[in-house]
VEXDREN-2710 file (C-alpha; in Angstrom, 1 decimal):
% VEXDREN-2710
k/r/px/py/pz
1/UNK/-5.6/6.7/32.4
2/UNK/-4.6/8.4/29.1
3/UNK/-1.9/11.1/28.9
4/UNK/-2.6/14.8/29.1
5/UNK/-2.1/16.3/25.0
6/UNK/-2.6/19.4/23.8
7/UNK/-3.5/19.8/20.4
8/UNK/-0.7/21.7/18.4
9/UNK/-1.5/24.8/16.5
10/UNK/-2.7/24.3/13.2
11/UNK/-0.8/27.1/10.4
12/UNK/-2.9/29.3/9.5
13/UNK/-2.4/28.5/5.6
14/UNK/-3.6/25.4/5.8
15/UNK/-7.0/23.6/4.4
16/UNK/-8.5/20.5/4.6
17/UNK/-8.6/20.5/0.8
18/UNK/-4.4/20.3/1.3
19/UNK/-4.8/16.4/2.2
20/UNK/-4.7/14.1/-0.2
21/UNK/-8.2/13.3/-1.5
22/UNK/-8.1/9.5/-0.5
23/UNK/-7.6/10.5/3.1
24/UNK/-10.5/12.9/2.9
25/UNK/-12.7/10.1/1.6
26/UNK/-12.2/7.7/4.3
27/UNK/-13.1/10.5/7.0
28/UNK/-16.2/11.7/5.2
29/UNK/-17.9/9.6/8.0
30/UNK/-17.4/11.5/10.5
31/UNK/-19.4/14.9/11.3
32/UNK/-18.6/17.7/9.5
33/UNK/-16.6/19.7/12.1
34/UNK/-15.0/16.6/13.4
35/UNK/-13.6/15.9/9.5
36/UNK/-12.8/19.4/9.3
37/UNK/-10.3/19.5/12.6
38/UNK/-9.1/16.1/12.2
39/UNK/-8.0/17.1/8.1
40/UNK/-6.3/19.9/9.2
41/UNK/-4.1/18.0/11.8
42/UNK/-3.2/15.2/8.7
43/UNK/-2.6/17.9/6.5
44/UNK/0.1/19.7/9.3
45/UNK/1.4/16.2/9.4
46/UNK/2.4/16.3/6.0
47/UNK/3.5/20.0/6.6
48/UNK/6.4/18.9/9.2
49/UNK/7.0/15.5/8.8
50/UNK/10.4/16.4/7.2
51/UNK/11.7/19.0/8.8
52/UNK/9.9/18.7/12.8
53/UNK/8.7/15.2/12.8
54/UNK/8.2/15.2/16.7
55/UNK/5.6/17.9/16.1
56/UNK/4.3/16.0/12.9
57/UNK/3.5/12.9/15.7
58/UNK/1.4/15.7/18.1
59/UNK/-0.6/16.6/15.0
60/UNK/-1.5/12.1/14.5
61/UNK/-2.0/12.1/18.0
62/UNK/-4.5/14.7/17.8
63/UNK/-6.2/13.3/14.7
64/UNK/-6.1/9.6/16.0
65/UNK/-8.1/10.6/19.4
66/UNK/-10.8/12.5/17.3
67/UNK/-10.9/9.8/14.6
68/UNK/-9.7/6.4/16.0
69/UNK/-11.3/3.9/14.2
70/UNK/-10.4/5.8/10.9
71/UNK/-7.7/3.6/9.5
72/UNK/-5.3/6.4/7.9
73/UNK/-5.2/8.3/11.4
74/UNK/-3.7/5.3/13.6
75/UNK/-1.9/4.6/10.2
76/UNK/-0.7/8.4/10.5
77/UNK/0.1/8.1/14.3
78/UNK/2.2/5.0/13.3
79/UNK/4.4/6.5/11.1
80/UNK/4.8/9.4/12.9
81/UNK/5.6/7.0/15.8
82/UNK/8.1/5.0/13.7
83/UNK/10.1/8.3/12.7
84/UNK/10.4/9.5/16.2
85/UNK/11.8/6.4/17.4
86/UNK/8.5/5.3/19.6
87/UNK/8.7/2.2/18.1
88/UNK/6.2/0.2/20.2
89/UNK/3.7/2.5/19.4
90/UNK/4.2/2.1/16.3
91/UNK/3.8/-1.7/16.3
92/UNK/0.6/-1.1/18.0
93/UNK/-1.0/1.0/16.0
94/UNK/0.2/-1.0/12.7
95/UNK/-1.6/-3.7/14.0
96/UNK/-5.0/-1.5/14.8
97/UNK/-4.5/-0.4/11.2
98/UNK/-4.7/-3.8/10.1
99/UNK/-6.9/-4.5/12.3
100/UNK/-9.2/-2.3/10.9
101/UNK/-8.2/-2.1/6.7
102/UNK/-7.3/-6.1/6.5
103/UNK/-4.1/-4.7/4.8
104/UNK/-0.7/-5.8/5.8
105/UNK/1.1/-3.0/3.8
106/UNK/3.1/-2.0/6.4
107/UNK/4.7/-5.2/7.3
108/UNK/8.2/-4.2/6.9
109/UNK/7.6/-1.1/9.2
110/UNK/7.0/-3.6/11.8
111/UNK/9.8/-5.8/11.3
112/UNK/11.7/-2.7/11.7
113/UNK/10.6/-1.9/14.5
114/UNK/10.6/-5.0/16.6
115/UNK/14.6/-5.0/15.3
116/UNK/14.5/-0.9/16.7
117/UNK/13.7/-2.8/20.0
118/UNK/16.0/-5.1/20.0
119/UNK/14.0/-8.2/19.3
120/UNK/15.4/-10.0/16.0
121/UNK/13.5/-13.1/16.6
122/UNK/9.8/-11.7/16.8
123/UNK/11.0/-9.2/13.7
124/UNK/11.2/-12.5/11.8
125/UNK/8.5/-14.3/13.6
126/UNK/6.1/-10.6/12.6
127/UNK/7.4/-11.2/8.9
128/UNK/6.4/-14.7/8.7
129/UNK/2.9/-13.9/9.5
130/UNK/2.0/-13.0/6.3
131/UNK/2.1/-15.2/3.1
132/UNK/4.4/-12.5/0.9
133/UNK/2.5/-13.3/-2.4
134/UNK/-0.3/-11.5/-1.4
135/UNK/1.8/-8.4/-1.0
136/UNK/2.2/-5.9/-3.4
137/UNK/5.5/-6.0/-5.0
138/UNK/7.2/-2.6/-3.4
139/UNK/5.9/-4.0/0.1
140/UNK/7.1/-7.6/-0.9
141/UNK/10.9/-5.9/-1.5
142/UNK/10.7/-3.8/1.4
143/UNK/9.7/-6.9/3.6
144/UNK/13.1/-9.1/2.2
145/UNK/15.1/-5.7/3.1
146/UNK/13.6/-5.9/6.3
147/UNK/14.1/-9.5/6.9
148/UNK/17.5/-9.3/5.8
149/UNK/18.5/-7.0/8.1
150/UNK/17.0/-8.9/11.1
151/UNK/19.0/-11.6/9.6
152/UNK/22.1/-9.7/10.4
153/UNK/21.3/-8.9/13.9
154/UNK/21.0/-12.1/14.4
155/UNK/24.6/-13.1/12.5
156/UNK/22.9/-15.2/9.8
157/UNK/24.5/-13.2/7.2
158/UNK/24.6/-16.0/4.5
159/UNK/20.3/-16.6/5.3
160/UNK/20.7/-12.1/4.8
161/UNK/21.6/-12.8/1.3
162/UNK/19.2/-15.2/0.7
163/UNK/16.4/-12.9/2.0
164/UNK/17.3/-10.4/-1.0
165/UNK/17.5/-13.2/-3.6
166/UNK/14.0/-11.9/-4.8
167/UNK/13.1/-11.9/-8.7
168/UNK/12.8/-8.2/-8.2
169/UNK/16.8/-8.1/-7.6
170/UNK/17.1/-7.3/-11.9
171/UNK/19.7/-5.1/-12.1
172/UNK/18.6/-4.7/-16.2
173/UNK/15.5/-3.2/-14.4
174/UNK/14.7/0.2/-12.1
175/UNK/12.1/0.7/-10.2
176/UNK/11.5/3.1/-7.1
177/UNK/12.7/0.4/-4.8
178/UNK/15.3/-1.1/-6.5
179/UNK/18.4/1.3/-5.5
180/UNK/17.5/0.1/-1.9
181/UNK/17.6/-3.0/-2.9
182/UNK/20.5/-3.3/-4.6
183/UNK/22.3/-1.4/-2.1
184/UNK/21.2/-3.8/0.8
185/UNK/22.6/-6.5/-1.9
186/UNK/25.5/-5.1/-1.7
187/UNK/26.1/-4.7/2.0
188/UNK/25.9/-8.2/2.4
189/UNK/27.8/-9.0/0.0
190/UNK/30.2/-6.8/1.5
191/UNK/29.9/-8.4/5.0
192/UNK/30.4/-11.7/3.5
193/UNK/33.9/-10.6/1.9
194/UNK/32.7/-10.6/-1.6
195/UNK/34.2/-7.5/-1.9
196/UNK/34.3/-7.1/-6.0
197/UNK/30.6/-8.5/-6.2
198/UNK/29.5/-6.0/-3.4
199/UNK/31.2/-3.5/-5.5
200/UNK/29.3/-4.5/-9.0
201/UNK/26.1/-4.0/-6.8
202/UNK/26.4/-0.6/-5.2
203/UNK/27.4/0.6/-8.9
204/UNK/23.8/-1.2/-9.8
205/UNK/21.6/0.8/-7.3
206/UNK/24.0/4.4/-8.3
207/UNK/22.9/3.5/-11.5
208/UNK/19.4/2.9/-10.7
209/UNK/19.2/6.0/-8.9
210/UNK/20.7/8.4/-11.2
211/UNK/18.0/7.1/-13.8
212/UNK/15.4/6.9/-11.6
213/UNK/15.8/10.4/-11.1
214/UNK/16.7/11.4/-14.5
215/UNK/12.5/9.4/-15.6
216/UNK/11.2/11.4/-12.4
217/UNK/13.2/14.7/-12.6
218/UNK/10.5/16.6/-14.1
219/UNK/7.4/15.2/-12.4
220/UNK/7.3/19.1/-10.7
221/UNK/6.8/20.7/-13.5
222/UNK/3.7/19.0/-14.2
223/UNK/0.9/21.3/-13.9
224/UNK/-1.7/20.2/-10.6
225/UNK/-5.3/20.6/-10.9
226/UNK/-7.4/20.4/-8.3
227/UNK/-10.6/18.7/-8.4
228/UNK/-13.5/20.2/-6.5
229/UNK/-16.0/17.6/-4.7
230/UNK/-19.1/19.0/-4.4
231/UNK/-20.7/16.4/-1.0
232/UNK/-23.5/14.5/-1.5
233/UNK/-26.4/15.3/0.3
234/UNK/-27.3/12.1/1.5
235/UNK/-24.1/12.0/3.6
236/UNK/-26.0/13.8/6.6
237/UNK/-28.2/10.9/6.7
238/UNK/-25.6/8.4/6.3
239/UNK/-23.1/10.4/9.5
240/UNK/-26.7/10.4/11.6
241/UNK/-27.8/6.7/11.1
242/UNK/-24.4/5.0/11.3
243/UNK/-23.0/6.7/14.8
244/UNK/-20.3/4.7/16.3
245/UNK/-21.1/2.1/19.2
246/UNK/-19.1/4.2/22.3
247/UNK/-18.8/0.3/24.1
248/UNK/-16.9/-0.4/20.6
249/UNK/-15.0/2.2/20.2
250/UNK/-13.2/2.0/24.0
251/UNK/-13.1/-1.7/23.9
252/UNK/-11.3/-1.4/20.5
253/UNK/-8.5/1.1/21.7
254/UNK/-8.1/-0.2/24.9
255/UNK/-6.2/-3.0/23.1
256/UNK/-2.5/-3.2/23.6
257/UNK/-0.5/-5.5/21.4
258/UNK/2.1/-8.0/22.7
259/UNK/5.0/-5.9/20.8
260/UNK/4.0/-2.8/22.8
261/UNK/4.0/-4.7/26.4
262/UNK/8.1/-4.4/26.8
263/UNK/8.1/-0.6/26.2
264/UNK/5.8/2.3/27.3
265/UNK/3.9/3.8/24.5
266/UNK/4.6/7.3/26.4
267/UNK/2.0/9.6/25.6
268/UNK/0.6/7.4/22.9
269/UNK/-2.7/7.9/21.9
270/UNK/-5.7/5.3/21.2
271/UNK/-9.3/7.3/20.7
272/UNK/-11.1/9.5/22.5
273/UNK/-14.4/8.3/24.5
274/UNK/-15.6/12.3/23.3
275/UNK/-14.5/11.8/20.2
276/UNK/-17.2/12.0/17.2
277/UNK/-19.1/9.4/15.4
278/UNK/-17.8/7.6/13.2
279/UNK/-18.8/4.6/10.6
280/UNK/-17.4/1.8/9.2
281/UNK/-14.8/3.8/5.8
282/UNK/-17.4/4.8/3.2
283/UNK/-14.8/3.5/0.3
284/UNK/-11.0/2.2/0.1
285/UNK/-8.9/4.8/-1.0
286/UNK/-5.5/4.1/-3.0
287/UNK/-2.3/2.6/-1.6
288/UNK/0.1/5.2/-3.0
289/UNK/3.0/3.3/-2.6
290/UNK/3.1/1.0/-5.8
291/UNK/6.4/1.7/-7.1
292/UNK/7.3/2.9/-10.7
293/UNK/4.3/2.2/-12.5
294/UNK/7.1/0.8/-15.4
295/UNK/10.1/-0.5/-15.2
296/UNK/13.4/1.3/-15.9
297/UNK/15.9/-0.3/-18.9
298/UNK/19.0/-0.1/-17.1
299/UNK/20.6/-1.7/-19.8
300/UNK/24.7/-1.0/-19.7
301/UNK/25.2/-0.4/-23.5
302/UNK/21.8/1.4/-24.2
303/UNK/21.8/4.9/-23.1
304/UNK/18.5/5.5/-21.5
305/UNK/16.2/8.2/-23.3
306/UNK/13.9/8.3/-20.7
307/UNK/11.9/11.4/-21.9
308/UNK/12.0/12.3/-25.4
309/UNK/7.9/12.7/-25.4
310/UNK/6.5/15.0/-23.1
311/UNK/3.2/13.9/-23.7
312/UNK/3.4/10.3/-23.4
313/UNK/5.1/10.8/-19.7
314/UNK/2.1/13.0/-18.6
315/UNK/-0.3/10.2/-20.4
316/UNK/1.7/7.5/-18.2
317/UNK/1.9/9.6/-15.1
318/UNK/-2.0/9.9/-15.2
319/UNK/-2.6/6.2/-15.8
320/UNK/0.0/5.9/-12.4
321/UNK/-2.3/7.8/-10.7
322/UNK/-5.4/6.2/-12.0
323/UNK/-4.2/2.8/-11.5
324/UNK/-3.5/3.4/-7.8
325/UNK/-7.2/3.8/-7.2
326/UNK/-7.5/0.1/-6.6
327/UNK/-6.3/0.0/-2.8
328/UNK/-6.5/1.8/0.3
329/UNK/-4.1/5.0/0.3
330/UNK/-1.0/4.4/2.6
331/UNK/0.4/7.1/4.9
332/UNK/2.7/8.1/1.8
333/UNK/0.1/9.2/-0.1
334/UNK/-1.1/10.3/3.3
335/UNK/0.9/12.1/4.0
336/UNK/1.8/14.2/0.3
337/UNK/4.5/11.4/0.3
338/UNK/6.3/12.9/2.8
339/UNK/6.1/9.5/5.3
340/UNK/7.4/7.6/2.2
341/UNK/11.2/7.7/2.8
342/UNK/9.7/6.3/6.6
343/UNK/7.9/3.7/5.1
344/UNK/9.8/2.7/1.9
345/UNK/13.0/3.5/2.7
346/UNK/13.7/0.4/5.3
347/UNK/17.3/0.9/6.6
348/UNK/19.7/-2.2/6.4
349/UNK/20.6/-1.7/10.0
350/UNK/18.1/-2.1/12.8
351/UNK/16.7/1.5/13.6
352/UNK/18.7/3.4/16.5
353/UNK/21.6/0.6/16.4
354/UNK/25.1/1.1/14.5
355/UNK/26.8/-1.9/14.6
356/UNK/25.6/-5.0/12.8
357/UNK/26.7/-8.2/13.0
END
């Protein structure tokens, strides 16, 4: 029997027009007051994922059990789970999502969390499932950060370093994820006594940061315009003949992963038997999280004039934008970014542990 949840109370300034428009394509299958309610709960999700993340995860709860076989709700739910520490949720609903989109962009969340429950063997078992050159390169990077660091739980420190030894560890080069990489580098480093090494690294990813920041520092100045889609009118007929199979839909979220068997999911939440219709996602939306669309010169006797043309950073910024039509949105984009530093920001240490070995 499934928990008791009361939906939380959506602000009254939000819209549905407030999530992003990838996530509002792959719901257009449901019926229209069904998209409308379950929009609103994504959209509060990006609203307080910062600042009340516990609430953030009520809002995917409510939004998974109206729209449960929409992949960017149970990816919502899992990385609301992931950021409030429910980690076997969030394993199990990482697996749903790929269940359902084929994607494994979220593979370094997982390892995480099977090292957030202690279990640094299946976090390196759940890594090896995937062949990493069919990953995109900021999930490949955040995978060998991941790896590494069950590496270290495990007291493998010298297999750690190998983990990072990646062609993406350039320090000549920036990109989104590289100060996290170099950083993690550098820890290991560190715990292997190569104390001035360690020491050339950290000063790599500052550097990387401070110009990553100095290429990005204006991006909210740029002027937003939104884009008004006016529905087709054929969509009625396509929400009417393509209603979801109820025997489908329960079967489907009655599943429970092996990850999630050693911890309760607490009031975790699969789909609703009342909840609408829904049909297979009417297109793939973009995943968001593709890293710097160019790479950074990080070159140490070059300064870095990362701006001079005003024009051609707004031409670039479009073309980022543009380019990250070509896969399914992650919960980053999802989310207005906000589940980004969840997602791309994999921490060195296993989640909820201090010491490392």
């Amino acid at each position: 029997m499934r928990a008791e949840h009361d939906d939380p109370i959506i602000a009254e300034h939000i819209q549905p027009s407030d999530l992003h428009p990838s996530a509002r394509n792959e719901l257009k299958t449901l019926q229209p007051e069904v998209q409308e309610r379950v929009s609103l709960h994504l959209a509060m999700v990006a609203e307080l994922i910062e600042d009340d993340p516990e609430l953030a995860h009520q809002h995917a709860i409510s939004a998974s059990r109206r729209a449960g076989r929409i992949p960017v709700t149970r990816e919502t739910l899992a990385m609301t789970a992931y950021r409030t520490g429910d980690f076997a949720l969030a394993i199990r609903e990482l697996r749903t999502f790929r269940r359902l989109s084929g994607r494994d962009s979220h593979l370094a969340i997982m390892v995480d969390s099977e090292r957030g429950l202690g279990r640094p063997e299946k976090a390196i078992e759940t890594g090896l499932e995937v062949d990493v050159s069919t990953l995109e390169t900021p999930d490949r990077v955040r995978l060998a950060i991941a790896m590494s660091g069950a590496r270290l739980d495990l007291g493998q420190t010298q297999q750690a370093l190998f983990e990072l030894e990646i062609p993406e560890l350039d320090p000549k080069t920036g990109f989104s994820w590289s100060p996290e990489l170099f950083g993690a580098y550098a820890t290991v480093l560190e715990d292997l006594g190569r104390d001035a090494e360690a020491a050339e690294w950290f000063a790599h990813a500052d550097r990387a940061q401070a110009a990553l920041e100095e290429h990005f520092g204006g991006l909210d100045e740029i002027e937003v315009v939104e884009i008004i889609e006016y529905e087709d009118l054929h969509d009625e007929d396509l929400r009417d003949e393509d209603l979801l199979d109820e025997d489908l839909y329960e079967g489907d979220s009655n599943e429970v992963d092996d990850a999630a068997a050693d911890q309760p999911a607490g009031d975790a939440a699969t789909t609703d038997d009342d909840a609408a219709a829904e049909a297979p996602a009417a297109a793939e939306a973009p995943s968001s999280d593709s890293g710097a669309v160019e790479a950074i010169a990080l070159d140490d006797d070059a300064e870095t004039d990362l701006a001079d043309d005003a024009d051609a950073y707004l031409d670039a910024y479009v073309e980022t934008e543009a380019a990250e039509t070509e896969v399914p949105e992650t919960v980053a984009d999802t989310v207005d970014g906000a589940a980004e530093d969840a997602e791309s920001v994999v921490e060195q240490p296993a989640p909820g542990r201090d010491d490392k070995e």
